[in-house]
C-alpha positions as CSV (number, residue, x, y, z in Angstrom):
1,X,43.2,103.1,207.5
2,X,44.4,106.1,205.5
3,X,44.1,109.4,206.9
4,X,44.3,111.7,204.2
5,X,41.1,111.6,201.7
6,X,43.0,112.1,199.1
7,X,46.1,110.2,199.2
8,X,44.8,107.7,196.2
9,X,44.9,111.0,194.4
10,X,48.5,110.9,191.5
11,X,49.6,114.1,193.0
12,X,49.6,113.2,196.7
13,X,51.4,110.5,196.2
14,X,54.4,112.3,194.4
15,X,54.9,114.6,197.3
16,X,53.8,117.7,195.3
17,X,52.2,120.1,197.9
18,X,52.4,124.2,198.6
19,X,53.8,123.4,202.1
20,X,56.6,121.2,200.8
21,X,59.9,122.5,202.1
22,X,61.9,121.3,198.9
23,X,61.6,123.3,195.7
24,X,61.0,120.6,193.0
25,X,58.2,119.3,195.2
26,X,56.6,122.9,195.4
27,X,53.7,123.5,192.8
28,X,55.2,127.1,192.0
29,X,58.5,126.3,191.9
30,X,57.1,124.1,189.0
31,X,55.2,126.0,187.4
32,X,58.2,128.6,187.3
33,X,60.3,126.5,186.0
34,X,57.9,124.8,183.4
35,X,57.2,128.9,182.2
36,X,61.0,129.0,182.1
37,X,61.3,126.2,179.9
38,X,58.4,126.9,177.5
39,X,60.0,130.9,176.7
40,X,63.2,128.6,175.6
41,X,61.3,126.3,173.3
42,X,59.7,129.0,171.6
43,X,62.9,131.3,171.2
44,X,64.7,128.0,169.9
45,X,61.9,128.3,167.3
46,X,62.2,131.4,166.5
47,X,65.7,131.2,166.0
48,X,65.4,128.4,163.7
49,X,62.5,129.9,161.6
50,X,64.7,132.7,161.2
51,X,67.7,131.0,159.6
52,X,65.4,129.3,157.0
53,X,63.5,132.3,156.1
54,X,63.9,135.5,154.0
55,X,66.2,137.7,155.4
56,X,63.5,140.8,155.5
57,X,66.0,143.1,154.5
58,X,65.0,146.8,153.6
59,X,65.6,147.2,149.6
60,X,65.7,151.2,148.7
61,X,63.0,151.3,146.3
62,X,60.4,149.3,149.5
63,X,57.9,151.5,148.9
64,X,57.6,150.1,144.9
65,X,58.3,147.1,145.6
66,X,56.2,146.4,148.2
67,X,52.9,147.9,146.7
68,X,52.2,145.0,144.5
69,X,54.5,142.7,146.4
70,X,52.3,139.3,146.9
71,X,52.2,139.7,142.7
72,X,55.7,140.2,142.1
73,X,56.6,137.3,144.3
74,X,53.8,135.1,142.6
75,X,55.0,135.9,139.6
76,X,58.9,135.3,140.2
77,X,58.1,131.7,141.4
78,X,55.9,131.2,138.5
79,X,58.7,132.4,136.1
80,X,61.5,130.5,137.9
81,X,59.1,127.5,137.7
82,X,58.9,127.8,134.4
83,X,62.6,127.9,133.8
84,X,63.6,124.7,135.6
85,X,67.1,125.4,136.3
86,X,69.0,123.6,139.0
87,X,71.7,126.0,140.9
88,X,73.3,125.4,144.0
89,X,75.9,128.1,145.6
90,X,79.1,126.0,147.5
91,X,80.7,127.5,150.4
92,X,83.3,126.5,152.3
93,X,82.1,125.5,155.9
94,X,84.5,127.4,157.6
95,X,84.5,130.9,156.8
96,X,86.9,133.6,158.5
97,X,86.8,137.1,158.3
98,X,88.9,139.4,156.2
99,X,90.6,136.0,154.8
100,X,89.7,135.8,150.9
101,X,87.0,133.1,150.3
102,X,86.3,131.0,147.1
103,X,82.7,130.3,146.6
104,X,81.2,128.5,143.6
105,X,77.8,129.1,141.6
106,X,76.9,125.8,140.1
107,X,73.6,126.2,137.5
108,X,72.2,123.7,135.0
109,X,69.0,124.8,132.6
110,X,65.5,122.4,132.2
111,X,67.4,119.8,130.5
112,X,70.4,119.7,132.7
113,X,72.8,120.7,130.6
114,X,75.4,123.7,132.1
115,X,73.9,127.4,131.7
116,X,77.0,129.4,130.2
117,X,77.2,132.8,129.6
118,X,74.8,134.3,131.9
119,X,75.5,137.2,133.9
120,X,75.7,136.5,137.8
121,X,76.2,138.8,140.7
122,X,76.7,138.0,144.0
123,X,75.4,140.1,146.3
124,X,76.6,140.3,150.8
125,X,73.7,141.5,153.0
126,X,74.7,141.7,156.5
127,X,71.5,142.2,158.4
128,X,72.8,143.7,161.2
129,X,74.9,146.7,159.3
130,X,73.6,147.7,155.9
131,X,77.1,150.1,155.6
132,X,78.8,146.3,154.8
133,X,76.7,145.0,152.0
134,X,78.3,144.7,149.1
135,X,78.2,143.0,145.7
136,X,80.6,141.2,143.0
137,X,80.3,139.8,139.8
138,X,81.0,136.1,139.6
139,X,83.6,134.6,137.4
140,X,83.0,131.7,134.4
141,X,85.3,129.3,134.9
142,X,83.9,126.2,133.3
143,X,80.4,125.4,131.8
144,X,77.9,126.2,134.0
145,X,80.4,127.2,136.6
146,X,80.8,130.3,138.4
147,X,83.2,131.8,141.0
148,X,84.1,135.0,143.2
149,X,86.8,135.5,145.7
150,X,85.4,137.6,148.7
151,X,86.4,139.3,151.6
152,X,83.8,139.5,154.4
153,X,84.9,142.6,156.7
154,X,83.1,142.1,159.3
155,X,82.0,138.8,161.0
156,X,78.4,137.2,162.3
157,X,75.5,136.3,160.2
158,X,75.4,137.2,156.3
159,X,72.6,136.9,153.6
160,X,74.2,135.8,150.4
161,X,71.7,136.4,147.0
162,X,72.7,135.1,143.4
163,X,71.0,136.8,141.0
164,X,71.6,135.2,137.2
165,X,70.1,136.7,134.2
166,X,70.7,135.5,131.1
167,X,68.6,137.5,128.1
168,X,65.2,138.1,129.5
169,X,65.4,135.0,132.1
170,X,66.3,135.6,136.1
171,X,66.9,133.4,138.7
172,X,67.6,134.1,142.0
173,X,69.2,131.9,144.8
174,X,69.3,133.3,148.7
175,X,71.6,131.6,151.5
176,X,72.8,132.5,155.0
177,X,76.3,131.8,155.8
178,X,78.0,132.5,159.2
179,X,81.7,134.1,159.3
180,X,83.8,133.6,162.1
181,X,86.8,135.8,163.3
């Protein structure tokens, strides 16, 4: 007959106990370790929430901005709804710093057709030193094409923002690109 009460018990019967002598059979070696593992998965998270979200970056005029900021972003989207144009921004995968770079601004209006004429500026936010921003016009070169040749100084993390106007209509496309030394 059995001796211990409990040794039907799941956890027994794995070896699990305080007065084990090995450290993955020791309850708070475990529990460590399973702490350990959950502050990874939610950093992981948090780092990918953070490439897929806007950048937060401090704009001069906050204060105006931000009074009547829920509005102003409901009324962009509505706006830029209402548009219906199709833009994409091409980048090369491989970006290295202080060698020039060619990226593309591709746009299209409601009925697909290529949006010419419209003014575009391309504007570098590098969140972690606001002296590096800095902003370019982009180049027509064909029918709703658009091009810049840029320099990144510095490397790391970068917020790219295309902003196109074209009379009274704005769009506005936001990317994060990574450049590498």
């Amino acid at each position: 007959m059995n001796k211990n009460p409990h040794a039907s018990f799941g956890i027994f019967q794995l070896g699990i106990s305080q007065h084990s002598k090995q450290a993955l059979r020791n309850p708070w070696v475990l529990g460590w370790l399973g702490f350990v593992l959950i502050v990874l998965a939610v950093n992981v998270g948090l780092i990918l929430l953070s490439r897929s979200s806007n950048p937060g970056l401090v704009d001069k005029n906050y204060y105006d901005r931000g009074r009547d900021f829920e509005r102003n972003v409901l009324k962009k989207n509505s706006a830029r709804a209402l548009l219906g144009w199709e833009a994409r921004l091409e980048t090369p995968e491989h970006i290295v710093m202080a060698q020039a770079t060619v990226l593309r601004f591709v746009v299209a209006d409601n009925r697909g057709l290529p949006l010419s004429d419209a003014d575009i500026i391309l504007t570098a936010y590098r969140p972690a030193d606001a002296a590096a921003d800095f902003r370019m016009s982009m180049n027509q070169t064909a029918a709703g094409r658009y091009q810049a040749d840029m320099v990144f100084p510095l490397k790391g993390i970068w917020d790219l923002i295309v902003k196109v106007k074209r009379g009274e209509d704005e769009y506005e496309l936001t990317r994060r690109i990574s450049v590498s030394q």
